[in-house]
matplotlib code that plots the C-alpha trace (Angstrom):
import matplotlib.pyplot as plt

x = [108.6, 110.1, 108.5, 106.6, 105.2, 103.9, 102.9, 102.7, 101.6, 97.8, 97.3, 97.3, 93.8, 92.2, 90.5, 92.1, 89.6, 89.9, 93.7, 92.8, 90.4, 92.2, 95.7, 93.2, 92.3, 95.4, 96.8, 93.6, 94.4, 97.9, 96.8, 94.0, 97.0, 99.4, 96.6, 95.5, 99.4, 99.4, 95.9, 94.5, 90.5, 91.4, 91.8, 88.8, 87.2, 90.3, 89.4, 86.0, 87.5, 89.4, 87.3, 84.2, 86.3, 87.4, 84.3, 84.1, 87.2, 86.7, 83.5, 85.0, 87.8, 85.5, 87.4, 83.6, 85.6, 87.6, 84.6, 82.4, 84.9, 85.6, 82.0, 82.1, 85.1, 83.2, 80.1, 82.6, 84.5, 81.4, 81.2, 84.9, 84.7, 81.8, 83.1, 87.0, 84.6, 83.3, 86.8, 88.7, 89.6, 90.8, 88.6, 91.7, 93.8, 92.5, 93.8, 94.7, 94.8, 95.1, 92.4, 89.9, 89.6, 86.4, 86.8, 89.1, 86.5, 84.1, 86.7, 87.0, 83.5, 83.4, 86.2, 84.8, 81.1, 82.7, 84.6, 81.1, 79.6, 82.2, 82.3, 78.8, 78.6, 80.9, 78.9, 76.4, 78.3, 77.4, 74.1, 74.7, 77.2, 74.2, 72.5, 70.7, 69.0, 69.4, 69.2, 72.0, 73.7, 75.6, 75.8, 79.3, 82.7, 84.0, 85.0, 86.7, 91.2, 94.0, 92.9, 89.8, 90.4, 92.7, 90.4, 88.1, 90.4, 91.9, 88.2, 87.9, 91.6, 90.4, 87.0, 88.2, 91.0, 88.6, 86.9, 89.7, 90.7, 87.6, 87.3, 91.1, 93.0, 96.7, 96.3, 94.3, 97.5, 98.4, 95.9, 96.8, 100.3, 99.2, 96.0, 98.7, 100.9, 99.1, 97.3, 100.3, 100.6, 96.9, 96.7, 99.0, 98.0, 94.3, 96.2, 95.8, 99.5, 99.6, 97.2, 99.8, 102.5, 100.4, 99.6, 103.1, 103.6, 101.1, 102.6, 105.2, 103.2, 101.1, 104.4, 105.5, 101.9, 102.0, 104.9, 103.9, 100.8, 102.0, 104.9, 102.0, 100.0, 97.5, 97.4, 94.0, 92.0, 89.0, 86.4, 88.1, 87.5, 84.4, 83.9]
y = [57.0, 56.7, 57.6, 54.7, 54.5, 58.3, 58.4, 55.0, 52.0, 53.8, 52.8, 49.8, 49.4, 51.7, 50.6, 51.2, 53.3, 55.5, 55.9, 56.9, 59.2, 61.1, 60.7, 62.5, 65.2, 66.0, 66.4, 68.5, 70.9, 71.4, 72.5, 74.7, 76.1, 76.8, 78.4, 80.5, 82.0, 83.1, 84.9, 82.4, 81.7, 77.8, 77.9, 77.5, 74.2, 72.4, 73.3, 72.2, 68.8, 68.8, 70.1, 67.9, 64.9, 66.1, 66.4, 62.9, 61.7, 64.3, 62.7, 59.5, 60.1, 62.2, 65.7, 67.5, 71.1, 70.6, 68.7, 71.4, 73.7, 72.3, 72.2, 76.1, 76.1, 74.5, 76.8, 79.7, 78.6, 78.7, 82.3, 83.7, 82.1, 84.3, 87.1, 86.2, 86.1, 89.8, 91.1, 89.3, 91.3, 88.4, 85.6, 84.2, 86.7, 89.2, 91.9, 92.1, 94.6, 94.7, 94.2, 97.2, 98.0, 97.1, 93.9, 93.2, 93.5, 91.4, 88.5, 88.7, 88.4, 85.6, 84.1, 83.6, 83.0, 80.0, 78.8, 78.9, 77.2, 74.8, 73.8, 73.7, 70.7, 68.9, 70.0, 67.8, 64.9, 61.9, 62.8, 62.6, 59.3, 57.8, 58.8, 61.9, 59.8, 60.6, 57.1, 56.4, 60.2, 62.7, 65.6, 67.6, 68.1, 65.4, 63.2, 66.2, 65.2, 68.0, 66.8, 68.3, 71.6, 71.9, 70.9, 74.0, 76.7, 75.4, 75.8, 79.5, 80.6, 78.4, 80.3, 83.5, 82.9, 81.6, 84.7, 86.5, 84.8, 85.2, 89.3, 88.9, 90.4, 89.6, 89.1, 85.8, 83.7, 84.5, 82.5, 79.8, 80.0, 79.6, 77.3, 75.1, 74.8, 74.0, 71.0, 69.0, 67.6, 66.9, 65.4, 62.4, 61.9, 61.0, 58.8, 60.8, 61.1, 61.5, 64.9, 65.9, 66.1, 67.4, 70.7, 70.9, 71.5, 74.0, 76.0, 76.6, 77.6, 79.9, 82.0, 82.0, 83.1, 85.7, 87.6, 86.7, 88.9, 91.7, 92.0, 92.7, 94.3, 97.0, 100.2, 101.2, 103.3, 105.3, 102.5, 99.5, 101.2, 101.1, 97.6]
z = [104.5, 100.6, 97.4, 97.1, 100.0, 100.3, 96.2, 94.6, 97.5, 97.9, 94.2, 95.2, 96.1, 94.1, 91.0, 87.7, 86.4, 89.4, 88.6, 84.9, 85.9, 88.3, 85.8, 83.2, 85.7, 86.3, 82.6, 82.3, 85.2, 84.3, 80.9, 82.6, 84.6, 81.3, 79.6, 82.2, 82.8, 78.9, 79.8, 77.0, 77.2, 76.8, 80.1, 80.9, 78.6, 79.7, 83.3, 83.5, 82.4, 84.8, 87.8, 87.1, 86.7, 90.6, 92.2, 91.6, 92.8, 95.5, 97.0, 97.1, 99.2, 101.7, 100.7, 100.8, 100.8, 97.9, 96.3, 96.5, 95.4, 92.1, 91.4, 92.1, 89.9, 87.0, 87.6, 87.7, 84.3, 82.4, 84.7, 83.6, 80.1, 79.5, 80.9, 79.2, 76.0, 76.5, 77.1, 74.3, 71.0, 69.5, 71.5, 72.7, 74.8, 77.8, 79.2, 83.3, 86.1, 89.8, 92.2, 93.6, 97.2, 96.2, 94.7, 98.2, 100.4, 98.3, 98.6, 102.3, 102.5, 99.9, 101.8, 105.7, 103.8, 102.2, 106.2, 107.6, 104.6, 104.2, 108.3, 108.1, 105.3, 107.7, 110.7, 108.9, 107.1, 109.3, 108.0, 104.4, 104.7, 106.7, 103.6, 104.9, 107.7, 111.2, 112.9, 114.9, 113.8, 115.5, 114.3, 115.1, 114.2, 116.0, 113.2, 111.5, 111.2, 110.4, 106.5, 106.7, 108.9, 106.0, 103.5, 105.2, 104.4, 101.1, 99.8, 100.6, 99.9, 95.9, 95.9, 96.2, 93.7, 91.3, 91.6, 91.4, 88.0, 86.0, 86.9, 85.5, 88.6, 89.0, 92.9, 91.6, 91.8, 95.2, 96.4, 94.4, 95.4, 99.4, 98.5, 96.3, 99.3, 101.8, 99.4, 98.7, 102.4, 102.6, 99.6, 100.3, 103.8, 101.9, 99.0, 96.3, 95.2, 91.6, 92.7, 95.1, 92.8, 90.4, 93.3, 93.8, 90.0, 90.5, 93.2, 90.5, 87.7, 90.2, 91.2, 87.1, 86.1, 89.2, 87.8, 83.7, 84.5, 86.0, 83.5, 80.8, 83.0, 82.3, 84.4, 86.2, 84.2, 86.5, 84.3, 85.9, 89.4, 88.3, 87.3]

ax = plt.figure().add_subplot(projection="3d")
ax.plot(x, y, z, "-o")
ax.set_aspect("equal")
plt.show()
């Protein structure tokens, strides 16, 4: 398959609105991504753009996982901007540190919570496209493709990373980085090219703003342990 027909020949069909909105999105989310790498609290009103323009476009193209995750996302910006607020001498700039053992066993809990959450919502999405009536339903996984297996584990790997981001841990943009990677494929295989490219751009910025934070990182202090 060339170019056009793996990014462009979807568009199509879609409405022209639709292509605006998600074109929007995705200036949005790269500037979410930019700020974010220069630790600068804009990251996060550009984000919420961004992510409630996605859980739209999201629910449309049956991507429940990554719909529901960037309604987390816009629940956890308001979250982290608060937080980013708090920790801010100047109201635009924080300071980072690495992740407690603490803080890593609370993501690996937050991570398989969000699997069995996520599988779950699937379990039961014959119900809600029948519009949460059970005539003619069967509940299972049945219907589930590679997509949304995909779509599954994309959603905790972002979760955790989102979490990860707003307590201002460097180890945040790892899961970007894998999350971002795995993305791009499932992404054009559901049509949604210009958001592909836009994840693949991503994957980039994760890996620059993964070594942009630790070169200014701050070293543990015995009060971060205890955050």
């Amino acid at each position: 398959m060339n170019f056009y027909e793996l990014f462009l020949k979807p568009y199509k069909s879609y409405e022209t609105y639709q292509i605006i909105l998600e074109a929007v999105a995705t200036i949005f989310g790269l500037l979410s991504v930019f700020f974010s790498i220069k630790k600068n609290i804009w990251v996060y009103p550009t984000g919420i753009i961004s992510t409630v323009l996605y859980v739209y476009i999201l629910y449309k193209f049956g991507l429940l996982g990554d719909m529901m995750i960037n309604f987390y996302y816009s629940i956890m910006s308001i979250y982290g901007w608060i937080l980013w607020s708090k920790s801010s001498e100047d109201h635009i700039h924080v300071e980072v540190f690495w992740a407690t053992k603490k803080e890593w066993i609370f993501s690996g809990i937050l991570f398989f919570l969000s699997l069995i959450l996520v599988t779950l919502v699937y379990y039961y999405k014959p119900f809600i496209d029948n519009h949460f009536s059970m005539t003619d339903v069967q509940l299972g996984l049945y219907h589930l493709d590679w997509a949304n297996w995909l779509d599954i584990l994309t959603t905790a790997i972002f979760l955790v990373g989102m979490w990860l981001m707003a307590k201002r841990k460097i180890e945040n943009w790892i899961f970007w980085i894998v999350g971002d990677i795995i993305v791009v494929p499932m992404m054009i295989y559901k049509g949604l090219g210009i958001t592909s490219i836009q994840y693949f751009v991503f994957t980039g910025l994760a890996i620059i703003g993964y070594f942009e934070w630790k070169k200014s990182l701050k070293p543990i202090t015995s009060t971060d342990l205890i955050d």
